[in-house]
N, C-alpha and C positions, 0 to 999 in steps of 0.2 A: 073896802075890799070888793074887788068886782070877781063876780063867778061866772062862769062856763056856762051859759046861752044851752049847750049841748045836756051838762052834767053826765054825773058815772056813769051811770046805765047807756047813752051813747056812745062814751069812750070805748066802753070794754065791747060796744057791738060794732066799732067801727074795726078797733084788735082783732074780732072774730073774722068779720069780712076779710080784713087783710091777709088772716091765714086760711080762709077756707079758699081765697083768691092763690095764694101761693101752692097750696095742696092742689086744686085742679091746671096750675100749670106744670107743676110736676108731673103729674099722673098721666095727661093729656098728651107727653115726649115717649110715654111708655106703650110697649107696642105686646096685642095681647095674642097675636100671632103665632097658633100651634101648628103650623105647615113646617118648620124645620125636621129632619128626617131624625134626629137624635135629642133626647130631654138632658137636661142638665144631669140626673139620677143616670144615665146612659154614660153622662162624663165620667160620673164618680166611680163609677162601675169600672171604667176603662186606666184609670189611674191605680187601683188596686191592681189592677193586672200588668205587668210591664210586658214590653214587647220583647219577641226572641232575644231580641239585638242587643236587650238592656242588661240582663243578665248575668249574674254573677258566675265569672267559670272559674273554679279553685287551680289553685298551679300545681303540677303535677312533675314535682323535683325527678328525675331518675333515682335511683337506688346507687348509693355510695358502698364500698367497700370500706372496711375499717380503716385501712391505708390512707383509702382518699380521702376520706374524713378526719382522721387525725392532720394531713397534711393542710387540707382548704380550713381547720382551727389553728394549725398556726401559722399562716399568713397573714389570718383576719385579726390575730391579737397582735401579728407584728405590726400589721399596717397600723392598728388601734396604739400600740407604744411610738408608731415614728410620728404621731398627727402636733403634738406637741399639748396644749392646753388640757389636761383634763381633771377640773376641778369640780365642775357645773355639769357632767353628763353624765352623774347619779352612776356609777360604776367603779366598782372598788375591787382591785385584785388584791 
């Protein structure tokens, strides 16, 4: 049986090197540059806030008289009886 010239103890410091090798290439790519005018906490901040534009604006129906109201319900149950199918769309007269 022939053994490893090296043995464990340089196995596992050859492993170590390869990752303390791997860790300073990564790190090395990373840029530690605080010159940008906005921090990430500056994003997070701005994403809680939506802009004007985003905004949720409620609809804002006119005011029906009873007349009208009775009349724009039955057209919506006539159109709702001419559709044909209605097994699956959980509504039951």
């Amino acid at each position: 049986m022939t053994r490893d010239p090296q043995g464990p103890n340089e196995d596992a410091s050859d492993e170590e090197e390869l990752i303390r090798s791997e860790f300073d290439s990564i790190v090395s790519g990373l840029s530690l540059d605080e010159s940008s005018p906005t921090t990430y906490l500056d994003d997070l901040d701005r994403v809680d806030r939506p802009a004007h534009n985003d905004k949720f604006i409620a609809p804002n129906p006119p005011t029906q008289t009873p007349r009208s109201f009775y009349y724009s319900a039955k057209r919506a149950i006539s159109r709702w009886f001419k559709r044909g199918y209605h097994e699956d769309d959980g509504v039951e007269l």
